[in-house]
Every structure is written in structure tokens, then in C-alpha cells.
Predicted model as a PDB file, atoms N, CA, C, CB and O in Angstrom, pLDDT in the B-factor column:
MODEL        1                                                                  
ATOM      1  N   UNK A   1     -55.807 -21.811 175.567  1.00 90.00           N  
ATOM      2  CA  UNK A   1     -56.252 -23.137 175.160  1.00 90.00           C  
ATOM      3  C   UNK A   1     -55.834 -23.400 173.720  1.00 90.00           C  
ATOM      4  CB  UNK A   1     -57.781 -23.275 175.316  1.00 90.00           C  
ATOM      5  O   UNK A   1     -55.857 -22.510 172.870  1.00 90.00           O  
ATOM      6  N   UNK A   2     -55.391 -24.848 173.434  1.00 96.00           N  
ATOM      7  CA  UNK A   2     -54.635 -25.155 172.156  1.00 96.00           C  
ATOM      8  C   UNK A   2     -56.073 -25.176 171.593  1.00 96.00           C  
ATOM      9  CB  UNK A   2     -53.513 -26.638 172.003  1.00 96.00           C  
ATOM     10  O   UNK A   2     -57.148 -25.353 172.167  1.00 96.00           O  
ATOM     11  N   UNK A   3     -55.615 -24.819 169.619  1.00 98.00           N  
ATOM     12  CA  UNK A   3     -56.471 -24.904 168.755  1.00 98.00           C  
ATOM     13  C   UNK A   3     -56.220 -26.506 168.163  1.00 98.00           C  
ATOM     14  CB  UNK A   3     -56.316 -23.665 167.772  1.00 98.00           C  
ATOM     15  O   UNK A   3     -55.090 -26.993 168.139  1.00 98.00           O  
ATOM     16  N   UNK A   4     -57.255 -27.137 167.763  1.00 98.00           N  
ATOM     17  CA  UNK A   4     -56.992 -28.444 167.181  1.00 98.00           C  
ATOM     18  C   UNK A   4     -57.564 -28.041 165.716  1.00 98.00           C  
ATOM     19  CB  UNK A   4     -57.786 -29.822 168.017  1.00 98.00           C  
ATOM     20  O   UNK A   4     -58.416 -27.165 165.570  1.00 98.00           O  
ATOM     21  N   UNK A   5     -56.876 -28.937 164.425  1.00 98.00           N  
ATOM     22  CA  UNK A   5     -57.026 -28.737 163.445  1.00 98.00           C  
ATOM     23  C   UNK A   5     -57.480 -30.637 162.542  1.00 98.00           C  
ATOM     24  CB  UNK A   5     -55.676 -27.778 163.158  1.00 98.00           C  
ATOM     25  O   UNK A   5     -56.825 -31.676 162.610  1.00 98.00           O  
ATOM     26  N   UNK A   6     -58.765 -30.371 161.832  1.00 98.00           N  
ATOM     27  CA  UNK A   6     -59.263 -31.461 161.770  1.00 98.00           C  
ATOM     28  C   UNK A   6     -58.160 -32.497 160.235  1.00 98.00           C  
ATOM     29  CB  UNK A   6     -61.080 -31.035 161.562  1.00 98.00           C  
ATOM     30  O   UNK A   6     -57.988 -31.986 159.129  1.00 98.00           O  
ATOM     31  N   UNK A   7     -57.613 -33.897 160.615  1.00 98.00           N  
ATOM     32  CA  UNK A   7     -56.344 -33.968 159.223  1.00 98.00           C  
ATOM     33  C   UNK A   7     -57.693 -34.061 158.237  1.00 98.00           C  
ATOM     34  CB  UNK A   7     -54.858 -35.781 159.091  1.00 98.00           C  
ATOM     35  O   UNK A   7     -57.361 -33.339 157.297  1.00 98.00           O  
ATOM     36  N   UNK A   8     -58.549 -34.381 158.051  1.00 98.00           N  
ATOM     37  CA  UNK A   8     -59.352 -34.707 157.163  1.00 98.00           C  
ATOM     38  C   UNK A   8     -59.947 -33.529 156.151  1.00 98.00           C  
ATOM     39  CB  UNK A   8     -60.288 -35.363 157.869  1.00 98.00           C  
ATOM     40  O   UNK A   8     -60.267 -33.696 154.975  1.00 98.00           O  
ATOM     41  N   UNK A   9     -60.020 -32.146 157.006  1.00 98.00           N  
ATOM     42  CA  UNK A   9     -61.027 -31.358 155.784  1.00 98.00           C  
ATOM     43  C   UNK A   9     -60.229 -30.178 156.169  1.00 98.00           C  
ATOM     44  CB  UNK A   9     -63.049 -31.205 155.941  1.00 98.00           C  
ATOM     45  O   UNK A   9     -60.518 -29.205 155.472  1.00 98.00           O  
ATOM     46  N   UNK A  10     -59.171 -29.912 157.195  1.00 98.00           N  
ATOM     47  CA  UNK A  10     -58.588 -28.879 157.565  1.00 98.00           C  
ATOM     48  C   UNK A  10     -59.621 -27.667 158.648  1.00 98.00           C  
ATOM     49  CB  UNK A  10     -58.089 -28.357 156.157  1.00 98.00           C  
ATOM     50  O   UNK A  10     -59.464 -26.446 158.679  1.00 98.00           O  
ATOM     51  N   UNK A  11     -60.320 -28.220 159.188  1.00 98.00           N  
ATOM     52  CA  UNK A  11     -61.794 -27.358 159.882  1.00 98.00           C  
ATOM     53  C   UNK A  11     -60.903 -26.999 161.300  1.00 98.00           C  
ATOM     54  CB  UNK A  11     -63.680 -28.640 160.266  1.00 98.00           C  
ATOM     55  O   UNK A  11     -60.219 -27.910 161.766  1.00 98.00           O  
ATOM     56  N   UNK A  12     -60.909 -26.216 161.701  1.00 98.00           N  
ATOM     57  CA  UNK A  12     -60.361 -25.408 163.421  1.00 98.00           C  
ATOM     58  C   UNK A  12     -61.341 -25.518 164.050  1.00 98.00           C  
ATOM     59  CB  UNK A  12     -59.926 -23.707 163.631  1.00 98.00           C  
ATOM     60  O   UNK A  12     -62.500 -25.124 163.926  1.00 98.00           O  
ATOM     61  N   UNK A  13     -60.755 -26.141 164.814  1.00 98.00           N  
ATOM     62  CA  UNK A  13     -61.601 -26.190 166.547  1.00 98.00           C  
ATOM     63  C   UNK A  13     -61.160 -25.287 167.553  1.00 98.00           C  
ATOM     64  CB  UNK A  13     -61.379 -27.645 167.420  1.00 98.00           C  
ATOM     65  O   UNK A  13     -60.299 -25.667 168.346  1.00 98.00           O  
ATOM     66  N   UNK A  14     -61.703 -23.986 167.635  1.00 98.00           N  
ATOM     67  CA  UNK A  14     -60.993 -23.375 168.357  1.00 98.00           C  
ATOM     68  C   UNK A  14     -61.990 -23.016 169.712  1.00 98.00           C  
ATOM     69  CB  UNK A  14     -60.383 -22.241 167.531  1.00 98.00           C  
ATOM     70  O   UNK A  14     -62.971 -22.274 169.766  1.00 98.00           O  
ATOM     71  N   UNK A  15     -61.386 -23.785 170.705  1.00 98.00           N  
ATOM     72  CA  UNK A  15     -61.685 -23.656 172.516  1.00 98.00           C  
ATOM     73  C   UNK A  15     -62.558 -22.250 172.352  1.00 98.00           C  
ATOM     74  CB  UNK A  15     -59.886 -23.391 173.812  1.00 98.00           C  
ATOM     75  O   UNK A  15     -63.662 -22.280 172.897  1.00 98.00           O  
ATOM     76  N   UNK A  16     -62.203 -21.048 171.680  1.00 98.00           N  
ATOM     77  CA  UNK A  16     -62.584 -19.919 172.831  1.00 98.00           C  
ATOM     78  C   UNK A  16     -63.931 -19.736 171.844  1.00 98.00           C  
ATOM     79  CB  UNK A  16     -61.300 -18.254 173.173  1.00 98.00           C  
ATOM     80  O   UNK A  16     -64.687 -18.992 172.468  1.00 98.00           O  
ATOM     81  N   UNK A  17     -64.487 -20.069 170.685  1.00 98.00           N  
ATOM     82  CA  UNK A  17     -65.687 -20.080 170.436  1.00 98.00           C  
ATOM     83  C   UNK A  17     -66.053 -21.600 170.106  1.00 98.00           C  
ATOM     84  CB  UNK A  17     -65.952 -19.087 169.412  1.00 98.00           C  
ATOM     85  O   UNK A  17     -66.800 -21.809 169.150  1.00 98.00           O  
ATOM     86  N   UNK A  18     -65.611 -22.556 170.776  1.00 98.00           N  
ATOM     87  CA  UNK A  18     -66.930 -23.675 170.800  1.00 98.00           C  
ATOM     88  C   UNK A  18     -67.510 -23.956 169.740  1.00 98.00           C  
ATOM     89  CB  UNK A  18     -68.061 -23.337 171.551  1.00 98.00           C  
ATOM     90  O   UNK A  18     -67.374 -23.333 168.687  1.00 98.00           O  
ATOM     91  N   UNK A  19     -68.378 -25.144 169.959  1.00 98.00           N  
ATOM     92  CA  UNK A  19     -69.358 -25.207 168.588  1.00 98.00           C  
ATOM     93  C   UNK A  19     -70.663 -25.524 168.722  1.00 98.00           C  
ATOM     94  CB  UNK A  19     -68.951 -26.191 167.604  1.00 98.00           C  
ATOM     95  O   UNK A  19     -71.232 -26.615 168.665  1.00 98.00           O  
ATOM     96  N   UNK A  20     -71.230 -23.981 168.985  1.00 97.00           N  
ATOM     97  CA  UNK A  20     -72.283 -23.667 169.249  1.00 97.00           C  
ATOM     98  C   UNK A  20     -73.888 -24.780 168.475  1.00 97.00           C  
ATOM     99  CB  UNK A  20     -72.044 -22.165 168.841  1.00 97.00           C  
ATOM    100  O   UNK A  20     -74.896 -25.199 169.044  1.00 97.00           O  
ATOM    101  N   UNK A  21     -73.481 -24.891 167.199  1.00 95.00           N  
ATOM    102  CA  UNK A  21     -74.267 -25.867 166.452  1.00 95.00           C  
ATOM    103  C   UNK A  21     -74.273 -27.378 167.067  1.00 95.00           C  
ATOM    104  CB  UNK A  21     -73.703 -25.889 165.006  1.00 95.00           C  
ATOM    105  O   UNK A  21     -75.090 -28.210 166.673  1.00 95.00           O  
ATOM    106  N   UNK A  22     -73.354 -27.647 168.004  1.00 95.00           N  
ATOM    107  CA  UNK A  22     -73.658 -29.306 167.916  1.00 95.00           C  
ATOM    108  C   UNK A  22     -73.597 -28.670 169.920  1.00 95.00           C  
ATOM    109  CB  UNK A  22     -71.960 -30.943 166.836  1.00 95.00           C  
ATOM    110  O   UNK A  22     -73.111 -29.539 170.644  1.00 95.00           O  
ATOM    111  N   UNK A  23     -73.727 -28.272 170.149  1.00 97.00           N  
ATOM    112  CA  UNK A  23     -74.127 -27.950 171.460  1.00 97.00           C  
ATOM    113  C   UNK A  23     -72.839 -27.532 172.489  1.00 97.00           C  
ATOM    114  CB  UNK A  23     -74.923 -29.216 171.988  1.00 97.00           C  
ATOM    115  O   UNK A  23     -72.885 -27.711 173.706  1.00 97.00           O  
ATOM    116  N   UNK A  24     -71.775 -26.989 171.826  1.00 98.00           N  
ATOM    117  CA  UNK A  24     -70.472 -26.905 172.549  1.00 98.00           C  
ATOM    118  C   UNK A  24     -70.190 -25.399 172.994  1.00 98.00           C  
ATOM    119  CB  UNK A  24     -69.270 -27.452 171.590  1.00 98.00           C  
ATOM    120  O   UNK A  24     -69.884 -24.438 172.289  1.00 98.00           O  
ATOM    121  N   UNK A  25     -70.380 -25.476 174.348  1.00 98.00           N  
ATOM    122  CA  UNK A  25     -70.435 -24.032 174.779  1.00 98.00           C  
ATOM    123  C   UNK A  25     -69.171 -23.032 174.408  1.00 98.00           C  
ATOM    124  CB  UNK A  25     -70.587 -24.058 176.318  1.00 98.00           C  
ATOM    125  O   UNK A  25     -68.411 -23.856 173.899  1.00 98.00           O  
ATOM    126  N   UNK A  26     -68.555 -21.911 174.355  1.00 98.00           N  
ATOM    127  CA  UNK A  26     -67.351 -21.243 174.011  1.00 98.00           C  
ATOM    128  C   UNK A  26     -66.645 -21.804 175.492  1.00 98.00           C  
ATOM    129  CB  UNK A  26     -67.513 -19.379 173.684  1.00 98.00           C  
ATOM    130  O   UNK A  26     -67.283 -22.236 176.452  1.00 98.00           O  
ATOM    131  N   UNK A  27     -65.040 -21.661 175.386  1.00 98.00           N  
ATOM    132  CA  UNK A  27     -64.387 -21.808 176.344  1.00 98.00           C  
ATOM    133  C   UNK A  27     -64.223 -23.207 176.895  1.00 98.00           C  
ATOM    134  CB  UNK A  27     -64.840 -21.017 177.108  1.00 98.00           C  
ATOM    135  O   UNK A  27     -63.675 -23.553 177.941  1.00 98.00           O  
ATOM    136  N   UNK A  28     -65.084 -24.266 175.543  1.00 98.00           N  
ATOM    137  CA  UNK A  28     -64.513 -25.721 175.902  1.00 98.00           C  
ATOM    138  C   UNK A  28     -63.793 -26.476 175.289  1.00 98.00           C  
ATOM    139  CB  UNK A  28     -65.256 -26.494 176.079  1.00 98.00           C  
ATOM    140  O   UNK A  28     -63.905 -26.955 174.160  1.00 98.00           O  
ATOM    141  N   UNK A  29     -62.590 -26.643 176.508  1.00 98.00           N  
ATOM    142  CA  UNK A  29     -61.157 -26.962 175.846  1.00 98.00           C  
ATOM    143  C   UNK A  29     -61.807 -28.465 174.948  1.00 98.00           C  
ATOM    144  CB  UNK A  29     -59.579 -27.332 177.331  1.00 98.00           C  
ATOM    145  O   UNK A  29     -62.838 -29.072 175.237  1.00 98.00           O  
ATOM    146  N   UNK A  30     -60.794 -28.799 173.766  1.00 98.00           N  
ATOM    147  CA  UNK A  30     -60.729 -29.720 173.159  1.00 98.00           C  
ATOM    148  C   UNK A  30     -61.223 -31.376 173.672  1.00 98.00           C  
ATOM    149  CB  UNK A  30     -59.562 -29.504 172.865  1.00 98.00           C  
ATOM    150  O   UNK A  30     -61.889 -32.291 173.189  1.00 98.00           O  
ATOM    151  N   UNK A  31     -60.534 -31.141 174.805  1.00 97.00           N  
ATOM    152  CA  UNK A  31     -60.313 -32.486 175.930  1.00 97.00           C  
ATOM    153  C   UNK A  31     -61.493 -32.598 176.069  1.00 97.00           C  
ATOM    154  CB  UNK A  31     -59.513 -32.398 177.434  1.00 97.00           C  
ATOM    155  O   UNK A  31     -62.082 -33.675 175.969  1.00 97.00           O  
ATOM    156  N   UNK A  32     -62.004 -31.566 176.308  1.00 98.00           N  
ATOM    157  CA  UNK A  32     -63.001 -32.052 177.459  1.00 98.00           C  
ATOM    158  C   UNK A  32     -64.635 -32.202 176.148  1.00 98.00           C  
ATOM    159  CB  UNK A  32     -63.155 -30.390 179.198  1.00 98.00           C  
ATOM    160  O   UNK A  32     -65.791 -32.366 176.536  1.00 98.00           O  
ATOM    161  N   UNK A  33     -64.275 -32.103 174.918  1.00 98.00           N  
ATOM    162  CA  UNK A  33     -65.260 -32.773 174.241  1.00 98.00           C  
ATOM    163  C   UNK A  33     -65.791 -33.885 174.132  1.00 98.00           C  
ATOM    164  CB  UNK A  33     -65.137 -32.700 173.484  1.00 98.00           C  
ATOM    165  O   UNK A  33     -65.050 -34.865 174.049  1.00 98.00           O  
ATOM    166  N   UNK A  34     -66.989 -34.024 174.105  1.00 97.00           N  
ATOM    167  CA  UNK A  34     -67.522 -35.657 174.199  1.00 97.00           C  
ATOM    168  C   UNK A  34     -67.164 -36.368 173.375  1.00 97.00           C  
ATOM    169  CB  UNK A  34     -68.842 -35.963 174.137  1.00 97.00           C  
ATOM    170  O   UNK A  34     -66.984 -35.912 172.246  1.00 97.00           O  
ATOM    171  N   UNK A  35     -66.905 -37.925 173.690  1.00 95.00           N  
ATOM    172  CA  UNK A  35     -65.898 -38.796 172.888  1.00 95.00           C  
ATOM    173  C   UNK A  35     -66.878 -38.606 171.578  1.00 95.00           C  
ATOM    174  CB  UNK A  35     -65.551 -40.619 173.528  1.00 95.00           C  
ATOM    175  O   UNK A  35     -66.322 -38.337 170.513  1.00 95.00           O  
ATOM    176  N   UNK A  36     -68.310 -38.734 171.609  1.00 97.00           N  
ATOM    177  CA  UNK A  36     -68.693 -38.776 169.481  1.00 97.00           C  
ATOM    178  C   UNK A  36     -68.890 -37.522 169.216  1.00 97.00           C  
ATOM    179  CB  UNK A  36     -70.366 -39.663 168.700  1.00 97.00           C  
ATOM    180  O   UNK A  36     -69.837 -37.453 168.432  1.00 97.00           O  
ATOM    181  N   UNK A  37     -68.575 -36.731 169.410  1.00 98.00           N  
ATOM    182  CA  UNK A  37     -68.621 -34.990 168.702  1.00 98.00           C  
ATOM    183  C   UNK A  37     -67.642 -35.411 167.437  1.00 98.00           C  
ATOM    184  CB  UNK A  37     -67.719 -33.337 169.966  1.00 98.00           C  
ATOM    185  O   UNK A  37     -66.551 -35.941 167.646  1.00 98.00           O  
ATOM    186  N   UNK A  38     -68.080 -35.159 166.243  1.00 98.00           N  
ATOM    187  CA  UNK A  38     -67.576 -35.138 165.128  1.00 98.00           C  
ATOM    188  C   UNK A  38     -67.252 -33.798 164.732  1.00 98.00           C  
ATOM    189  CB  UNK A  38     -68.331 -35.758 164.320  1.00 98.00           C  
ATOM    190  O   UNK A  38     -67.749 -32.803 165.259  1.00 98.00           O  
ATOM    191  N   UNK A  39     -66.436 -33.780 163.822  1.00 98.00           N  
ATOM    192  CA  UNK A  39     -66.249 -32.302 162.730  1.00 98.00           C  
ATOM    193  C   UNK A  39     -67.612 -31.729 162.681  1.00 98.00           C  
ATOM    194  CB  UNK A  39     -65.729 -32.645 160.900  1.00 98.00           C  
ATOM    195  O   UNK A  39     -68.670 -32.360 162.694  1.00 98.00           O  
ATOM    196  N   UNK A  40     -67.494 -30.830 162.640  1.00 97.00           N  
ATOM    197  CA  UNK A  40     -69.415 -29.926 161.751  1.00 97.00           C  
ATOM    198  C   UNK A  40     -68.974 -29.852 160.288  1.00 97.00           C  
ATOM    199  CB  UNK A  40     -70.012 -27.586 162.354  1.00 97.00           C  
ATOM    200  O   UNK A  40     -69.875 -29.377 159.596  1.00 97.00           O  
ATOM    201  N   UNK A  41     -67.885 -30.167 159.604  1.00 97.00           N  
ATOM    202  CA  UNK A  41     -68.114 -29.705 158.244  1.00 97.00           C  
ATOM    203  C   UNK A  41     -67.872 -31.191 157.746  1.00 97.00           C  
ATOM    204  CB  UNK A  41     -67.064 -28.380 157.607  1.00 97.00           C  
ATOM    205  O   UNK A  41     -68.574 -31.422 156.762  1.00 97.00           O  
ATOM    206  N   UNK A  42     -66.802 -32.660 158.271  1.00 98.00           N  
ATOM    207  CA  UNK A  42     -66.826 -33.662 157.813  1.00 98.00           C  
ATOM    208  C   UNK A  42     -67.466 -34.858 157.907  1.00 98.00           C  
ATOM    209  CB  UNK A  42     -66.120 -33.755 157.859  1.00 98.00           C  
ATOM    210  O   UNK A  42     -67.875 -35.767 157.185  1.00 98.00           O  
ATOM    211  N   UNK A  43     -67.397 -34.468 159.297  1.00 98.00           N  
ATOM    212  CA  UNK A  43     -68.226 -35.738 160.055  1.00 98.00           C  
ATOM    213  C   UNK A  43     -67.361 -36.548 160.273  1.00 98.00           C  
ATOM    214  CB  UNK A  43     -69.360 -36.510 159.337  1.00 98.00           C  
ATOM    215  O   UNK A  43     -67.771 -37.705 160.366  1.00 98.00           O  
ATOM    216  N   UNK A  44     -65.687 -36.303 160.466  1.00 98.00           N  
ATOM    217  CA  UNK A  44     -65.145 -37.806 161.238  1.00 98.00           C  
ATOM    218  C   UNK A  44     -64.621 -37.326 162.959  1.00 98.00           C  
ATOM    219  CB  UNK A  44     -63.397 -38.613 160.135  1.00 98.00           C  
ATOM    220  O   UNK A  44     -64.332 -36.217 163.410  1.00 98.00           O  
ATOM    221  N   UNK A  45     -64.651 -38.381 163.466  1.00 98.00           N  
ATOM    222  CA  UNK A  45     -64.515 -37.909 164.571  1.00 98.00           C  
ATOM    223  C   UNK A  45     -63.286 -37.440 165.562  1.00 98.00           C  
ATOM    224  CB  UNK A  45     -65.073 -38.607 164.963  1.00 98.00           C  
ATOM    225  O   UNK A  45     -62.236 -37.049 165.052  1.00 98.00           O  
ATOM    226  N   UNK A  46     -63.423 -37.482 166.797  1.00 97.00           N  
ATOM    227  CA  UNK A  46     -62.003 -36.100 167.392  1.00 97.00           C  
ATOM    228  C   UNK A  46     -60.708 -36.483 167.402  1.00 97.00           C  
ATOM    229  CB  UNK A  46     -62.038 -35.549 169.085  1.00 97.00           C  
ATOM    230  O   UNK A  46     -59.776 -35.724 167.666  1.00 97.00           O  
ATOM    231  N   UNK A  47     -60.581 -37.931 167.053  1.00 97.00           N  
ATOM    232  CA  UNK A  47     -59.630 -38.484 167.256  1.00 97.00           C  
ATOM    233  C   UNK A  47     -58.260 -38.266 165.546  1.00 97.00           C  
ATOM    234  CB  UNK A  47     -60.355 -40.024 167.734  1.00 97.00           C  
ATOM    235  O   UNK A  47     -57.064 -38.538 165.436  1.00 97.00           O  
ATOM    236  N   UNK A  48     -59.512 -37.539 164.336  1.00 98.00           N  
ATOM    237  CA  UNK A  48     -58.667 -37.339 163.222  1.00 98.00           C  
ATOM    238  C   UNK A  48     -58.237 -35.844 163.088  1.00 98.00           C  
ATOM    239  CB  UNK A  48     -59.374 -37.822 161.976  1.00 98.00           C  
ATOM    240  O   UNK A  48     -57.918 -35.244 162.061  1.00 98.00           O  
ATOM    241  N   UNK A  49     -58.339 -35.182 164.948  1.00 98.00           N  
ATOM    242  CA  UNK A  49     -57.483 -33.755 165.026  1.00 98.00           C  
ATOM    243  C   UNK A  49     -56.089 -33.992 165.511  1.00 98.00           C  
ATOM    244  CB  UNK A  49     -58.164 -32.638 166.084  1.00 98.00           C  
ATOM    245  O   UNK A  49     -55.365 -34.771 166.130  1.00 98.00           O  
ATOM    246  N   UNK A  50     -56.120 -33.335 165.137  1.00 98.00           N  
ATOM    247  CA  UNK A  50     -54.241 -32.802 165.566  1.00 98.00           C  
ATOM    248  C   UNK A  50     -54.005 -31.344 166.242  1.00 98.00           C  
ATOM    249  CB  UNK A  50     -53.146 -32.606 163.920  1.00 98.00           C  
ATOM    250  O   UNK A  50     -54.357 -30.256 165.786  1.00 98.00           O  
ATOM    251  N   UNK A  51     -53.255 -31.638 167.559  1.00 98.00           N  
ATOM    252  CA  UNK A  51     -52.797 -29.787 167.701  1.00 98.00           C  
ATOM    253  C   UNK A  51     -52.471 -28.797 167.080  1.00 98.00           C  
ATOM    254  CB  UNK A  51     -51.961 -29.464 168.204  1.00 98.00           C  
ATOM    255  O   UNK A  51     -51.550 -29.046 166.302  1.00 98.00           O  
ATOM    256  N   UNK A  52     -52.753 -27.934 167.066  1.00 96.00           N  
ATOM    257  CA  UNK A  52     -51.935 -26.747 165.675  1.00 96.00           C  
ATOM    258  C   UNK A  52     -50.522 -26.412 166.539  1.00 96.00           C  
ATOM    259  CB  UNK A  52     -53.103 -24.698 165.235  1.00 96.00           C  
ATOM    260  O   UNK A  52     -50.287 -26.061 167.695  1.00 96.00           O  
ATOM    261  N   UNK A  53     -49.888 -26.647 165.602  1.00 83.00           N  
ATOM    262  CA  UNK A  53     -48.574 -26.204 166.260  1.00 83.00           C  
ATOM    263  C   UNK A  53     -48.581 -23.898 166.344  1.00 83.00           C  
ATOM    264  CB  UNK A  53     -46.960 -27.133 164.821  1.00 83.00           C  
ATOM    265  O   UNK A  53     -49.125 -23.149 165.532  1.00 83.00           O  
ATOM    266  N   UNK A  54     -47.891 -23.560 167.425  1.00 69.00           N  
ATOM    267  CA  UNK A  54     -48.463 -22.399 167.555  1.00 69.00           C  
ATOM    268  C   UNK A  54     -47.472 -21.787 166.266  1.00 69.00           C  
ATOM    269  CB  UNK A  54     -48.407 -21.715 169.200  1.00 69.00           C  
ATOM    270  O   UNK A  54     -47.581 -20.615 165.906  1.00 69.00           O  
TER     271      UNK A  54                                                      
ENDMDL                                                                          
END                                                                             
């Protein structure tokens, strides 16, 4: 599963640990995050990630 990288504060979203704090189980791909899940460290939302190139 691709890692997404936030353009705003540089924060990793990485699929295989989730984000346990805002209720995101490990092993959930990017996609399938709910459209208002924001950053945990900026607060803007999923649409100011970008793929990490590998």
C-alpha cells in the first residue's frame, strides 16, 4: 500500500499503521479514508496529500 505524504507540514500517512488517534484502524489504505479525516499534526485535509514517490 502507497504511503501519502501531507504538502502542507510534510506528516506520512502510512496504510500499514493507520491513525490510531482519529480512529483509523492499521492496514487502511489511503483511499479508503473518510472524505473529512484531516492531518493529526495540521489539520488540512486529504486532498493536500500527495503519493510518495517510492
Amino acid at each position: 500500500m502507497k504511503k501519502y505524504v501531507c504538502d502542507v507540514c510534510g506528516h506520512v500517512y502510512d496504510p500499514a499503521e493507520g491513525d490510531p488517534d482519529s480512529g483509523i484502524a492499521p492496514g487502511t489504505p489511503f483511499e479508503d479514508l473518510p472524505d473529512d479525516w484531516e492531518c493529526p499534526l495540521c489539520g488540512v485535509s486529504k486532498d493536500q496529500f500527495s503519493p510518495m514517490e517510492d
